[in-house]
MOPAC internal coordinates of N, CA, C and O (Angstrom, degrees):
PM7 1SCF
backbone

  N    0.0000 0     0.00 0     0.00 0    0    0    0
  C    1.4472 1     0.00 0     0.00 0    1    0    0
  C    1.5281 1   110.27 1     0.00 0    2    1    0
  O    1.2310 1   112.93 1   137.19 1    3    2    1
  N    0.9478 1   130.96 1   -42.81 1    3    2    1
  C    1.7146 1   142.25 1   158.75 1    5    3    2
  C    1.3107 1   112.35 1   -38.81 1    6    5    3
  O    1.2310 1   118.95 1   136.97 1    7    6    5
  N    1.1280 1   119.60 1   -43.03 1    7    6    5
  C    1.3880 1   128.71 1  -179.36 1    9    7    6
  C    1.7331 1   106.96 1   -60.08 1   10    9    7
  O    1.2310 1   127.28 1   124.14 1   11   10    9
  N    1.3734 1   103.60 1   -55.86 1   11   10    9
  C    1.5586 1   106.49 1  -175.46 1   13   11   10
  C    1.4439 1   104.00 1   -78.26 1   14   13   11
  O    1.2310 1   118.39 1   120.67 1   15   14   13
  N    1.2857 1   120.67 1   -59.33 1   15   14   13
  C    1.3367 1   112.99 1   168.92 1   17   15   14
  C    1.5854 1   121.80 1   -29.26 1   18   17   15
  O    1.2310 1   117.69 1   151.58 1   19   18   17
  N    1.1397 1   122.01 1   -28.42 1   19   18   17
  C    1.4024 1   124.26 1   162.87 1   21   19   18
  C    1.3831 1   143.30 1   -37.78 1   22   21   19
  O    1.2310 1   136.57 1   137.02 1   23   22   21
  N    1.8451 1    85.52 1   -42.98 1   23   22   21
  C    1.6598 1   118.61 1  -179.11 1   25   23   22
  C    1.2595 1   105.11 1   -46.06 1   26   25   23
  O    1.2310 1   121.56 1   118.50 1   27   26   25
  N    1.1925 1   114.63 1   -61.50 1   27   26   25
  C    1.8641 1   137.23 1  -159.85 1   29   27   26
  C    1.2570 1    97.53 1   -95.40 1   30   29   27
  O    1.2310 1   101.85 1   151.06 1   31   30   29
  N    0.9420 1   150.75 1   -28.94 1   31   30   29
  C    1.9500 1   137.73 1   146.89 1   33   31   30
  C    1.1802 1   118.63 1    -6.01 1   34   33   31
  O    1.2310 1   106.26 1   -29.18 1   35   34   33
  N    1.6793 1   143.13 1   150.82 1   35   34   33
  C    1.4333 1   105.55 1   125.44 1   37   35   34
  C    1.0712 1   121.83 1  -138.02 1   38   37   35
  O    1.2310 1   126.06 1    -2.59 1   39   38   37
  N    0.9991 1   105.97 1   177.41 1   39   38   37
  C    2.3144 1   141.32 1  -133.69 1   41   39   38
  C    1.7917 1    95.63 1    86.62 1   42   41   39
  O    1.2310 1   138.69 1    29.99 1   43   42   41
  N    1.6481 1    81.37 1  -150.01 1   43   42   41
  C    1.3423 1    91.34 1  -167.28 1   45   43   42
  C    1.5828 1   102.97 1  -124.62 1   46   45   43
  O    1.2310 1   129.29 1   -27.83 1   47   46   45
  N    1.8088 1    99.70 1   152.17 1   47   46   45
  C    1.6197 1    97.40 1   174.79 1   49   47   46
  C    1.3341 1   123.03 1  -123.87 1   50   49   47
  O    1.2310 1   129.46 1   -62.05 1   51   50   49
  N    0.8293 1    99.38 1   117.95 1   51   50   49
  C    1.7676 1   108.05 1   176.44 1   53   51   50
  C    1.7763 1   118.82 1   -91.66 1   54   53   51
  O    1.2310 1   122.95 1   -46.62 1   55   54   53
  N    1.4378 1   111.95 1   133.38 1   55   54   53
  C    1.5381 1   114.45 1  -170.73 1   57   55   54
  C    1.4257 1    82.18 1  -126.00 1   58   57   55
  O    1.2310 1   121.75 1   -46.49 1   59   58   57
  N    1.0865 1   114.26 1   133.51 1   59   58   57
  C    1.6126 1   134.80 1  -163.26 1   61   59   58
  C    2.1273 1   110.63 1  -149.35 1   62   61   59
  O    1.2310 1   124.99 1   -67.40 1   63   62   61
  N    1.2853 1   108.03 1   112.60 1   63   62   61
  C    1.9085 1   109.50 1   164.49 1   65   63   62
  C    1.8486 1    84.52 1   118.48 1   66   65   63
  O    1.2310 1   114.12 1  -146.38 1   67   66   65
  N    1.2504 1   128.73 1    33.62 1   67   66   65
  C    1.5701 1   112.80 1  -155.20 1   69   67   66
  C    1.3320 1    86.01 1  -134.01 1   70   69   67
  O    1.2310 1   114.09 1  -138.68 1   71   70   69
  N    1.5697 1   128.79 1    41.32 1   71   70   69
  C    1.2569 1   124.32 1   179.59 1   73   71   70
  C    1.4555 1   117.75 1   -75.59 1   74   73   71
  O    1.2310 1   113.44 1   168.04 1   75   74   73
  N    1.3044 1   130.02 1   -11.96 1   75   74   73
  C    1.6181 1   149.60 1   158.29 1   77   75   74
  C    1.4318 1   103.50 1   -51.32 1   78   77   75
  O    1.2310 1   109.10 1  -171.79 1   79   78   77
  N    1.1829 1   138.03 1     8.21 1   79   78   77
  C    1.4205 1   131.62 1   172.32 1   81   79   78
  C    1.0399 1   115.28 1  -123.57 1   82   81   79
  O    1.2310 1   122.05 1  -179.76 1   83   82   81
  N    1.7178 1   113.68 1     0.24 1   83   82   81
  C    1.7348 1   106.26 1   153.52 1   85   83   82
  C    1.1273 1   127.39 1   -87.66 1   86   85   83
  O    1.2310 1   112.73 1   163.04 1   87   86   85
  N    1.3357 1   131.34 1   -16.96 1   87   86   85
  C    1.3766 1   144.83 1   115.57 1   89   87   86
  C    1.9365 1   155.82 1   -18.43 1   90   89   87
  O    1.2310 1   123.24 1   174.92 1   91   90   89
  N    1.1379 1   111.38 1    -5.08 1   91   90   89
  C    1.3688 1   137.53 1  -139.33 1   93   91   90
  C    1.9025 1    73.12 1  -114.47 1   94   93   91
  O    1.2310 1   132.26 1    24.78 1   95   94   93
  N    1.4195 1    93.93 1  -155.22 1   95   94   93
  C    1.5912 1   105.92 1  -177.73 1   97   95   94
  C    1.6227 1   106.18 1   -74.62 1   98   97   95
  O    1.2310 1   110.38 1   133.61 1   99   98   97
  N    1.0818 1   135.68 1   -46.39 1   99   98   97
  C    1.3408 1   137.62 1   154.23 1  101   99   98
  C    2.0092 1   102.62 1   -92.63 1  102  101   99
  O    1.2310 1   135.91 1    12.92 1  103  102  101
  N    1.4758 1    86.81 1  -167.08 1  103  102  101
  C    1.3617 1   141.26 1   179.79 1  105  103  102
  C    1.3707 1   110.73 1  -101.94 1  106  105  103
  O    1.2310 1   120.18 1  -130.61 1  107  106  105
  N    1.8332 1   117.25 1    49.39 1  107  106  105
  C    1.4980 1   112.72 1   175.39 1  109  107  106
  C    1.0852 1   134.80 1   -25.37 1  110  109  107
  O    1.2310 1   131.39 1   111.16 1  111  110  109
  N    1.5121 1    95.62 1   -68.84 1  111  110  109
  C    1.4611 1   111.84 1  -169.06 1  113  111  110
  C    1.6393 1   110.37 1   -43.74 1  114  113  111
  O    1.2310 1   122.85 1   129.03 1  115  114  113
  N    1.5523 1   112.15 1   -50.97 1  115  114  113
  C    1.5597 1   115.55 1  -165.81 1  117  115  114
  C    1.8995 1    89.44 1   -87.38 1  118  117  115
  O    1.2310 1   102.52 1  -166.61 1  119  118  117
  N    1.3339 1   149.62 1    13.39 1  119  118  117
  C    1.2921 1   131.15 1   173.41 1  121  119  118
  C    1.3643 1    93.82 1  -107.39 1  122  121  119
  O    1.2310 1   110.96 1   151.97 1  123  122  121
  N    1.3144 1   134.61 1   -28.03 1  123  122  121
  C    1.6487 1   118.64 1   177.56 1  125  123  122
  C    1.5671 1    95.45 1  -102.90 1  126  125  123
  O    1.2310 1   111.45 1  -160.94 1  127  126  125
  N    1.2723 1   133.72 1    19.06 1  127  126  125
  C    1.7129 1   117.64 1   151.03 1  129  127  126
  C    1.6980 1   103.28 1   -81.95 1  130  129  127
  O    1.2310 1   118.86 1   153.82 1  131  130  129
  N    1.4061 1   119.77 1   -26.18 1  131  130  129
  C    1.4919 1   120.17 1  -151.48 1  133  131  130
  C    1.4584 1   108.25 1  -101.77 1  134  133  131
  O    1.2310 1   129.25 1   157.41 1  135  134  133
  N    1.4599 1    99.77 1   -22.59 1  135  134  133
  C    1.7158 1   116.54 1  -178.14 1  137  135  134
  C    2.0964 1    95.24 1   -80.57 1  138  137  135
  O    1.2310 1   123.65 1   130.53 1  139  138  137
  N    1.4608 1   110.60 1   -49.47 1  139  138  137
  C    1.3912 1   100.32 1  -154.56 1  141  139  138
  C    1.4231 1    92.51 1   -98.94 1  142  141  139
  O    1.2310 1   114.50 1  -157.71 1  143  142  141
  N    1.1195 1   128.02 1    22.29 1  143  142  141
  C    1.7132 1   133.95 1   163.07 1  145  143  142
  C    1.8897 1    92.00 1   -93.92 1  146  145  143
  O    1.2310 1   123.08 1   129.71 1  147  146  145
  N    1.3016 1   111.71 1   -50.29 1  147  146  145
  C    2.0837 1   109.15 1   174.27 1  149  147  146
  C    1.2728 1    81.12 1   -57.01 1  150  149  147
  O    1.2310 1    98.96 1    34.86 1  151  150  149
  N    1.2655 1   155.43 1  -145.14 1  151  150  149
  C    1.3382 1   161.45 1   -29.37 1  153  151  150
  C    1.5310 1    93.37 1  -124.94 1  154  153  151
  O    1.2310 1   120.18 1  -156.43 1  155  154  153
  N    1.4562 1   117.27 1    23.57 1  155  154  153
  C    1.7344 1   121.79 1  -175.53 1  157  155  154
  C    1.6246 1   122.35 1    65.54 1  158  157  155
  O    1.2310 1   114.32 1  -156.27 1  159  158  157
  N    1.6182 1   128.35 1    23.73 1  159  158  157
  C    1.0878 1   108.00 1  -162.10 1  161  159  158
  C    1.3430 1    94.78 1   -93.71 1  162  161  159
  O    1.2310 1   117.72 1    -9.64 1  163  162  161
  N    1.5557 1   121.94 1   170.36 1  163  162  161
  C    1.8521 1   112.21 1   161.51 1  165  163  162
  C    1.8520 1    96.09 1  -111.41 1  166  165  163
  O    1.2310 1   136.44 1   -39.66 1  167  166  165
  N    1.9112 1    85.77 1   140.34 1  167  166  165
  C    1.1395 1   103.08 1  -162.14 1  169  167  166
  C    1.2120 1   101.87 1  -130.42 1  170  169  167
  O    1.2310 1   110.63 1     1.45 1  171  170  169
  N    1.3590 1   135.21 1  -178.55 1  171  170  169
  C    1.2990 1   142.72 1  -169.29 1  173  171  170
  C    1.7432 1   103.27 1  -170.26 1  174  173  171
  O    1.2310 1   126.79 1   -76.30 1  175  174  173
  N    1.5050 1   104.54 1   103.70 1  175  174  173
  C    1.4522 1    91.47 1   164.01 1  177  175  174
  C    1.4017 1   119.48 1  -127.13 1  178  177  175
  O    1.2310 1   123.01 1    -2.20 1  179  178  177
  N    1.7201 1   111.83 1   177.80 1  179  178  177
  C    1.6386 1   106.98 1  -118.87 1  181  179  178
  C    2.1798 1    74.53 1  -145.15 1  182  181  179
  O    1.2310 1   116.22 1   -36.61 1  183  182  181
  N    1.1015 1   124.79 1   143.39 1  183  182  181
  C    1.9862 1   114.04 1   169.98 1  185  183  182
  C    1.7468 1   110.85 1   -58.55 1  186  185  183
  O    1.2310 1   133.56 1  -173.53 1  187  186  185
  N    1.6291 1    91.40 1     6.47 1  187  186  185
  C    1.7461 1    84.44 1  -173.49 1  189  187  186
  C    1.1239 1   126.69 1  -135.75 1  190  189  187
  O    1.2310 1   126.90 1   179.00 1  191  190  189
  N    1.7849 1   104.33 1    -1.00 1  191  190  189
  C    1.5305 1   142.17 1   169.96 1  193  191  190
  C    1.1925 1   124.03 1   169.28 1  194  193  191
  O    1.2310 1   127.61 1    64.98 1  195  194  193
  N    1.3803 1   102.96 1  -115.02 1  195  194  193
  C    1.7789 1    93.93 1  -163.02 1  197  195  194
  C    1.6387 1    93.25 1   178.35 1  198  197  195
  O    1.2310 1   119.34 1   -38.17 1  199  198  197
  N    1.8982 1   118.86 1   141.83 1  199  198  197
  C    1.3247 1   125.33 1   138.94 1  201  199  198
  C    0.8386 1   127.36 1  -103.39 1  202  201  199
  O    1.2310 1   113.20 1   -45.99 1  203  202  201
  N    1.6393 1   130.47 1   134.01 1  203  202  201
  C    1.1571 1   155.24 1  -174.69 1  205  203  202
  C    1.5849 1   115.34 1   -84.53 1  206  205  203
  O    1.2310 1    99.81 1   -30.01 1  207  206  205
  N    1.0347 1   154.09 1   149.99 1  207  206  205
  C    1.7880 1   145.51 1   179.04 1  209  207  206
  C    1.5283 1    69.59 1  -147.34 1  210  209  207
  O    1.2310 1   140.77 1   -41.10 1  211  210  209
  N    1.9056 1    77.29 1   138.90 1  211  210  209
  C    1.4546 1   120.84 1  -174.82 1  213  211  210
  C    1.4206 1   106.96 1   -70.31 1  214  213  211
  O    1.2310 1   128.24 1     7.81 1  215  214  213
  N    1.6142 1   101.73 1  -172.19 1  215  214  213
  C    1.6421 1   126.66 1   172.95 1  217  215  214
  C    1.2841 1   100.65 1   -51.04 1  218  217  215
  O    1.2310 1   106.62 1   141.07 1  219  218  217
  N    1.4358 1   142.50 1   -38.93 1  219  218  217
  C    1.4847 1   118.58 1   173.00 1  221  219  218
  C    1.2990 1   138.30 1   -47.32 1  222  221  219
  O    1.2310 1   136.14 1   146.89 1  223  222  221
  N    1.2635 1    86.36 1   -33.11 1  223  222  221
  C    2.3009 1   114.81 1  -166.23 1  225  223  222
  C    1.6018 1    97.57 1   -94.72 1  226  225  223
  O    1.2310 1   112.01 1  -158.71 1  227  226  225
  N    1.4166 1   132.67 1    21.29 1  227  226  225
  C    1.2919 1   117.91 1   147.09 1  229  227  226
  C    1.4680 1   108.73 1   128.45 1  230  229  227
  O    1.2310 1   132.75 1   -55.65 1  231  230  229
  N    1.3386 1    92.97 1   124.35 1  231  230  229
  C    1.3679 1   120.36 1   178.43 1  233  231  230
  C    2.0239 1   111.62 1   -52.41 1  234  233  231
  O    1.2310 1   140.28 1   -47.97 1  235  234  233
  N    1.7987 1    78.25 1   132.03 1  235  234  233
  C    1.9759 1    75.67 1   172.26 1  237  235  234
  C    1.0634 1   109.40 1  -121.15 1  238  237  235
  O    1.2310 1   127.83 1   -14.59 1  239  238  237
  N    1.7766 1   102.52 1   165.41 1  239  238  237
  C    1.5611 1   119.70 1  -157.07 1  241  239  238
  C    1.5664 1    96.25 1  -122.93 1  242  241  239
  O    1.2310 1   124.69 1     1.79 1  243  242  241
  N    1.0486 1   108.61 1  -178.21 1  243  242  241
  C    1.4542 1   117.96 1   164.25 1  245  243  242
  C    1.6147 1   115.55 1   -85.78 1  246  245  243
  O    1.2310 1   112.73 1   -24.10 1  247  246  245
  N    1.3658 1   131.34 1   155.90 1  247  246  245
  C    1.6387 1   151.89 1  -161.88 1  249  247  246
  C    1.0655 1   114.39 1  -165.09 1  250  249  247
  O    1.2310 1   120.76 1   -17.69 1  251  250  249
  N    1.7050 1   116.14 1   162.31 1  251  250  249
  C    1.3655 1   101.31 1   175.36 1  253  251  250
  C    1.6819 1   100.08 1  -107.28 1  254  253  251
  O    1.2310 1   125.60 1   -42.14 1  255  254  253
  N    1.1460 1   106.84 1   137.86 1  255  254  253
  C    2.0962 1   109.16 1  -172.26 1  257  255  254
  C    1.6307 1    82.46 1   -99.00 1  258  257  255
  O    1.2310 1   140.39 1   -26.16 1  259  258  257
  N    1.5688 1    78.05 1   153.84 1  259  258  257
  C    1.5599 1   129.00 1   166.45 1  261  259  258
  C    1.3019 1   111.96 1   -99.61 1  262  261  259
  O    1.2310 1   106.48 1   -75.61 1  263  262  261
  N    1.4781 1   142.73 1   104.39 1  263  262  261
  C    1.2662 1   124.83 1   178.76 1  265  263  262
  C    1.3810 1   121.44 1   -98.57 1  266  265  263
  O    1.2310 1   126.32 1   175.57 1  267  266  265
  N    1.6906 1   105.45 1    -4.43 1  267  266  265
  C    1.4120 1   122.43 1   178.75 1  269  267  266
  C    1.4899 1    97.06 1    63.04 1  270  269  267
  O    1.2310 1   113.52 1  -128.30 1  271  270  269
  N    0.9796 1   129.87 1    51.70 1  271  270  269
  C    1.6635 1   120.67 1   159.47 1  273  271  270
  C    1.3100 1   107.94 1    90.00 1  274  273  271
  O    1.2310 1   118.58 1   160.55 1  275  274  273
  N    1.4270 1   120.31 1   -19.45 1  275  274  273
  C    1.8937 1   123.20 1  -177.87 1  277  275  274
  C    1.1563 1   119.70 1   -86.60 1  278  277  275
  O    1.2310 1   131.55 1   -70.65 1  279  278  277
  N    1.6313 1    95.32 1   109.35 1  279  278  277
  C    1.9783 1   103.51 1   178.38 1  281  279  278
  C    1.6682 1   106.66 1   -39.34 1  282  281  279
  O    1.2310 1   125.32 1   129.26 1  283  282  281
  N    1.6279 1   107.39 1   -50.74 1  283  282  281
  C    1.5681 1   113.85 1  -159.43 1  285  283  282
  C    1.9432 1    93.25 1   -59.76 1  286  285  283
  O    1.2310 1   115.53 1   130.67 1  287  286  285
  N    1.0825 1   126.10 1   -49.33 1  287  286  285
  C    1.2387 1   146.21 1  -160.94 1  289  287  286
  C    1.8626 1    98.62 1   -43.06 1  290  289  287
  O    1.2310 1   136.47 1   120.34 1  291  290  289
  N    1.4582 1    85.71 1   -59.66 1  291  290  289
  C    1.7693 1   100.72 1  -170.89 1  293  291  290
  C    1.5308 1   118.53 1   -87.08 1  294  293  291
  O    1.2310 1   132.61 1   174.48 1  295  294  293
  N    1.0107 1    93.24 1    -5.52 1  295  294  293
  C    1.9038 1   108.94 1   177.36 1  297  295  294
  C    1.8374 1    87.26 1   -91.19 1  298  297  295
  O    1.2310 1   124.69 1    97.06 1  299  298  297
  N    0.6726 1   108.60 1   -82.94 1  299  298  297
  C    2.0521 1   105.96 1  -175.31 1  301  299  298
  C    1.3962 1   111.56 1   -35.01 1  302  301  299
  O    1.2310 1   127.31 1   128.95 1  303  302  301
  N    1.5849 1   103.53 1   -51.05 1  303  302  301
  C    1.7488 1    74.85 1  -174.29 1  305  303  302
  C    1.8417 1    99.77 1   -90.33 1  306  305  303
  O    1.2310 1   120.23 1   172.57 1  307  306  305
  N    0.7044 1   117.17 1    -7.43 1  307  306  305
  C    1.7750 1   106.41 1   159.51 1  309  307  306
  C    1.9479 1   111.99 1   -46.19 1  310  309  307
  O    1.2310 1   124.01 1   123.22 1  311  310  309
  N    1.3467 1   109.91 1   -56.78 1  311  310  309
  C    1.1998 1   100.09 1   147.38 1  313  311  310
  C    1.0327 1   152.18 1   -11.53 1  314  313  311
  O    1.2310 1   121.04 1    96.70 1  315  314  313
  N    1.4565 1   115.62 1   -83.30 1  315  314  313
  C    1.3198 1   148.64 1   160.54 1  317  315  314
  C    1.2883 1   101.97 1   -40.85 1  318  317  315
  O    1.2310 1   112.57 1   129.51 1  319  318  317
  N    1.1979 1   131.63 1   -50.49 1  319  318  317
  C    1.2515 1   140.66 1   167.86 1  321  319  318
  C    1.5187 1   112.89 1   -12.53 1  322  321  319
  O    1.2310 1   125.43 1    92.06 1  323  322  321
  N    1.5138 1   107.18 1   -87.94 1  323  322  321
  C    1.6126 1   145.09 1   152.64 1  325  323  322
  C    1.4327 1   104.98 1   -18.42 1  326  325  323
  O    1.2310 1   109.68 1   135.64 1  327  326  325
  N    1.3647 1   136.97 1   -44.36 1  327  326  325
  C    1.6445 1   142.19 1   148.31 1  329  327  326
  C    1.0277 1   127.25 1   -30.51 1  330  329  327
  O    1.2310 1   119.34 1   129.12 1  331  330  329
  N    1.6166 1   118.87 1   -50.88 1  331  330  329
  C    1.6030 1   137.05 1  -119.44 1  333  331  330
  C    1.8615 1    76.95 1  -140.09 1  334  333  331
  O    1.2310 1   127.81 1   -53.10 1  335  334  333
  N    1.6755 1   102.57 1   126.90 1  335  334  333
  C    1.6630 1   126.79 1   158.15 1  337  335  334
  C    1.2784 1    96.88 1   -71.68 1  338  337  335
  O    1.2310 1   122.96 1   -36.24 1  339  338  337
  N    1.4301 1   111.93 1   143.76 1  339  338  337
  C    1.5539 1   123.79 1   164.08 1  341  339  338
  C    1.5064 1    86.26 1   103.44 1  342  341  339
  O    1.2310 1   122.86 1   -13.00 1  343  342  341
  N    1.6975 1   112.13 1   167.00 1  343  342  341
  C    1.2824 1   137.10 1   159.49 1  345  343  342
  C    0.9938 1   121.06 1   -77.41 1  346  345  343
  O    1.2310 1   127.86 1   -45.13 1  347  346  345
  N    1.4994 1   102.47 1   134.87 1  347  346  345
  C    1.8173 1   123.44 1  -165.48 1  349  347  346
  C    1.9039 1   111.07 1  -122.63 1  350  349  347
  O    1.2310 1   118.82 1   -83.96 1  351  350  349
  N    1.1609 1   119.86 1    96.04 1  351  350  349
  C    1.2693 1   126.19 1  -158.64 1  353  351  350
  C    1.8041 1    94.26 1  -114.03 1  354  353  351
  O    1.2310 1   133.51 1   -45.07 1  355  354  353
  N    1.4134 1    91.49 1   134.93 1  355  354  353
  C    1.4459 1   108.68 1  -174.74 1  357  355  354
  C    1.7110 1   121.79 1  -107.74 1  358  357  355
  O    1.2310 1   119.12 1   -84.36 1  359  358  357
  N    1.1517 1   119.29 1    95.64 1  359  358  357
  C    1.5276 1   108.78 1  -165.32 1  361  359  358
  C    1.5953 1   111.31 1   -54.38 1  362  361  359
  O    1.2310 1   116.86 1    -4.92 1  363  362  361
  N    0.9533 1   123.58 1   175.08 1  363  362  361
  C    1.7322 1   136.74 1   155.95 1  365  363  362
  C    2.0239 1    95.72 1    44.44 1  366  365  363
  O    1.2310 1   126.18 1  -156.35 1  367  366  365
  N    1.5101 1   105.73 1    23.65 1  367  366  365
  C    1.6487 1   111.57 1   169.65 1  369  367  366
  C    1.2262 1   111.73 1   -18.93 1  370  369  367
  O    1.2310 1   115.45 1   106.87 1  371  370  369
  N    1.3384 1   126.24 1   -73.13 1  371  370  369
  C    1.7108 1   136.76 1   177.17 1  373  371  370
  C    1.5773 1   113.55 1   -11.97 1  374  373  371
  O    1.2310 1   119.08 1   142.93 1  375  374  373
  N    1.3429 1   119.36 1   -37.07 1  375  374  373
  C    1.3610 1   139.80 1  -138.84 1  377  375  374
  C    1.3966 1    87.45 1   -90.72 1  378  377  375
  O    1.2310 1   114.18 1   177.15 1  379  378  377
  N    1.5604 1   128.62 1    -2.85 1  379  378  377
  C    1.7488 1   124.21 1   176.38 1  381  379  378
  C    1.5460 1    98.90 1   -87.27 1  382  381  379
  O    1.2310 1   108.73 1   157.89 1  383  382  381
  N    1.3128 1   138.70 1   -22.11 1  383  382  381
  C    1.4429 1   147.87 1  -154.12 1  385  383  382
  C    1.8499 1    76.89 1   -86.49 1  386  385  383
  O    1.2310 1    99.90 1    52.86 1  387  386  385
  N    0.9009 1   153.94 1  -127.14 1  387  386  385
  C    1.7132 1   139.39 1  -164.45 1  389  387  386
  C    1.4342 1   115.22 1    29.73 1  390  389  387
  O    1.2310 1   121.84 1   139.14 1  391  390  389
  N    1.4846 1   114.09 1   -40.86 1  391  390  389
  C    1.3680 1   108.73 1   172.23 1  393  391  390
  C    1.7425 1   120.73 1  -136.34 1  394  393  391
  O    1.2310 1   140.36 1   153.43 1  395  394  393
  N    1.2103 1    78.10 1   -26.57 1  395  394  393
  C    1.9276 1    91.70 1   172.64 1  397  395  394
  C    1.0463 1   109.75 1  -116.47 1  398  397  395
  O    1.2310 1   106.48 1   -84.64 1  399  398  397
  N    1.2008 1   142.74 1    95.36 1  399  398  397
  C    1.7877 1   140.16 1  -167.92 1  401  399  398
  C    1.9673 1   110.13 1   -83.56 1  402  401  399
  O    1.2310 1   124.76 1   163.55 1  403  402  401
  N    1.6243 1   108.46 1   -16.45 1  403  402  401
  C    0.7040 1   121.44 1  -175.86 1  405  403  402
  C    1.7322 1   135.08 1  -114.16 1  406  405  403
  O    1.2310 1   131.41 1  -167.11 1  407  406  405
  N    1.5380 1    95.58 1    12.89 1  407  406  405
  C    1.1802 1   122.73 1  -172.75 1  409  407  406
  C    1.4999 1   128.55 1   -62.64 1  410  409  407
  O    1.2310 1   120.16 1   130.75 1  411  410  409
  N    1.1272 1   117.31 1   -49.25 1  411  410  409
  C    1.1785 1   132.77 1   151.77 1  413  411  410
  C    1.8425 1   116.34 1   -26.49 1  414  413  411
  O    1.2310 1   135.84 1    93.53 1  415  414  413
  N    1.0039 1    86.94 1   -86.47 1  415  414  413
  C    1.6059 1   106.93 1   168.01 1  417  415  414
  C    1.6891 1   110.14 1   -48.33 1  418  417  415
  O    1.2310 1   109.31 1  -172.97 1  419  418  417
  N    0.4700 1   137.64 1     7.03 1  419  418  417
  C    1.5082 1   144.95 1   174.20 1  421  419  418
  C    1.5939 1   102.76 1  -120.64 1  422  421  419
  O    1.2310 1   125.61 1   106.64 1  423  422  421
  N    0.9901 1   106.82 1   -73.36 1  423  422  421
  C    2.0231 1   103.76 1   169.71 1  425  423  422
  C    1.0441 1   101.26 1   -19.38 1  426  425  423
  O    1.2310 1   115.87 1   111.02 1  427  426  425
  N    1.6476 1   125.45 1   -68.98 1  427  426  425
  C    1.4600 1   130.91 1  -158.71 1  429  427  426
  C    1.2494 1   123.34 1   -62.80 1  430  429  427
  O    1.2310 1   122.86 1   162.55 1  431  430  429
  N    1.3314 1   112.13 1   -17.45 1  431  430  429
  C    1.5245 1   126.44 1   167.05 1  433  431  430
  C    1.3477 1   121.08 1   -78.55 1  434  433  431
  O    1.2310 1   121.82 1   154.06 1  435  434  433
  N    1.1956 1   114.12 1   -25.94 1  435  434  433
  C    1.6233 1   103.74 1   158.97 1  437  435  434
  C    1.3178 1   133.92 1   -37.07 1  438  437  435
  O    1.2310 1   118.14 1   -32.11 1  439  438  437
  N    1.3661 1   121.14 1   147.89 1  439  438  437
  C    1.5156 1   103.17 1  -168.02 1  441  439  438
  C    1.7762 1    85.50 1   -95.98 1  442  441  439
  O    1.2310 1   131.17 1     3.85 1  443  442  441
  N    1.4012 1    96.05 1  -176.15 1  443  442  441
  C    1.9132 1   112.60 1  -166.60 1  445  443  442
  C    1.3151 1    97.31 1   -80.32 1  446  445  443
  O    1.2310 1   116.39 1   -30.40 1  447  446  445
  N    1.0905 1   124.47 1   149.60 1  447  446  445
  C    1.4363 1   148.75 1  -177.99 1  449  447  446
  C    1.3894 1   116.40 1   -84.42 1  450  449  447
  O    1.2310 1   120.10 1   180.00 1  451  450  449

């Protein structure tokens, strides 16, 4: 979520010593460089993370993400989503119920933007 939250920041953010997240159930680091490069962000990644440049460095759209199997993955850019004009389609969606079973359904309750 830091990662996207980044987008809309401004300057730029760099998460740096976080090499334990290429390791995990995926390959974080390189699935939110590849997801928030779709959704237009400029990114920079690093064997140990990644910098992000803010709301100045470019407007985001909607994409369809890959979360590779990560609830956290597909819950953030679902988010991001809600940011980003255009349609934002989330593969393997289900994959938020691991920690939020109810997530979905809660998104949908948001009122319109």
């Amino acid at each position: 979520m830091l990662a996207v939250l980044a987008t809309r920041a401004e300057g730029t953010t760099e998460i740096r010593d976080a090499a334990e997240l290429r390791v995990k159930e995926s390959d974080r680091i390189a699935a939110l460089a590849e997801n928030l490069r779709r959704i237009g962000a400029r990114v920079e990644e690093f064997p140990d993370g990644l910098r992000v440049e803010g709301k100045s460095a470019a407007a985001l759209r909607g994409a369809e993400i890959d979360p590779r199997s990560d609830h956290r993955i597909a819950m953030a850019f679902a988010v991001a989503g809600l940011a980003a004009p255009g349609k934002t389609i989330i593969r393997d969606a289900e994959c938020a119920a691991v920690s939020f079973p109810n997530f979905w359904d809660l998104l949908e309750r948001l009122p319109e933007r």
